[in-house]
N, C-alpha and C positions, 0 to 999 in steps of 0.2 A: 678628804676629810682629815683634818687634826687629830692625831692623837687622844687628845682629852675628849675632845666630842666624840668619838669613834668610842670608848670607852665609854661614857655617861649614856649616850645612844642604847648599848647593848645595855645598859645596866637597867632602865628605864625599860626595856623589853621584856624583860627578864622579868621584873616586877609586874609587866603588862598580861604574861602568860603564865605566871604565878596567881596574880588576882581572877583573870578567868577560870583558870580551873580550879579555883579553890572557892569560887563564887565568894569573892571578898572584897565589899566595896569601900573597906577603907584603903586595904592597900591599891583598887583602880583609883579612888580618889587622890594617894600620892601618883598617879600618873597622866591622871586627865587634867587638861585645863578646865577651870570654872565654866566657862566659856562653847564645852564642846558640844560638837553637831555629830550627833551619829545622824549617820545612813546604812539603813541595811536597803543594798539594791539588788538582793535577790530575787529573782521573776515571778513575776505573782506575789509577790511578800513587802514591797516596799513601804519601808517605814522613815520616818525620821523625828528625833526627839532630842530634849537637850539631856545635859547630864544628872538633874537629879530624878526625870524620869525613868532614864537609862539606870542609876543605881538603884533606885524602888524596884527594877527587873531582875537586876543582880541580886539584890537581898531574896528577893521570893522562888532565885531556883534551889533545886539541889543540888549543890554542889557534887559536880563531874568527881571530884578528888573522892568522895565518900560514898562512890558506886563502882570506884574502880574503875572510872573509864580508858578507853586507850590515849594517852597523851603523847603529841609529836608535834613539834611548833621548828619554823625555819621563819629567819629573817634571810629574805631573798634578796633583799639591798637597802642601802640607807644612802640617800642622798643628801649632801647638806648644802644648800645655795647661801652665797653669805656669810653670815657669822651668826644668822637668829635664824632662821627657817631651814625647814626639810621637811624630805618624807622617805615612810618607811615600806616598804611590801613586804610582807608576811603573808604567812599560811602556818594553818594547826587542825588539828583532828580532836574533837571531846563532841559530847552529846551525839555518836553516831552522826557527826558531819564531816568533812572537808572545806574549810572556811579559807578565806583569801580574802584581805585586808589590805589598804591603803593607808595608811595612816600619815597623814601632815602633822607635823610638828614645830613646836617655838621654843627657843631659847628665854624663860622667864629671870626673874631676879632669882625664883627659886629653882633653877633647872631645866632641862626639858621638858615639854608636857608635848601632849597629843592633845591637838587643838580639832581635829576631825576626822573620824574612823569612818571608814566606810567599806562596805564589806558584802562579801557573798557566800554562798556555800551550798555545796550539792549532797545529799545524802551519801553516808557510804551503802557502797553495796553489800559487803563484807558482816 
């Protein structure tokens, strides 16, 4: 990966796990494409929506940041194919979970975005 992509990539992440745990869906909305498909394929739980149902979710939690939850997020790899597309694997800890993420992304006129999340999580035990 390029430099500049490897850079924009992480910065774009950073935004991505800052809007989660702050339950902030203008700053998700500078990260997601218009366009995205969540999936959560966790067992027994599979959901899929686009993104302004997925933000009507986000605005109605509480925010993990203002209960003090435990925050820990790892990009596990970014791959970039090309010069427009990639994906990212992630994992983070908030709301009493361990979450693991796929996330596909495009190079827009405006940037990176995450054009498809898809994701799972196990309860912590802890």
């Amino acid at each position: 990966m390029t430099g500049s992509n490897d850079t924009e990539v992480r910065e774009l992440m950073t935004l991505y796990f800052d809007g989660l745990y702050h339950s902030s869906s203008d700053t998700l909305r500078s990260v997601f494409h218009t366009d995205l498909t969540y999936v959560n394929g966790t067992a027994d739980t599979y959901e899929h929506m686009g993104l302004e149902d997925y933000m009507a979710r986000i605005d109605a939690r509480t925010p993990p940041a203002t209960r003090g939850d435990l925050r820990e997020e790892f990009i596990e790899r970014i791959e970039i194919k090309g010069d427009r597309i990639g994906i990212v694997e992630a994992r983070m800890t908030m709301l009493g979970r361990n979450y693991q993420d796929l996330l596909t992304i495009i190079k827009t006129d405006d940037g990176w975005r995450v054009l498809t999340k898809v994701f799972s999580f196990v309860e912590r035990k802890d």
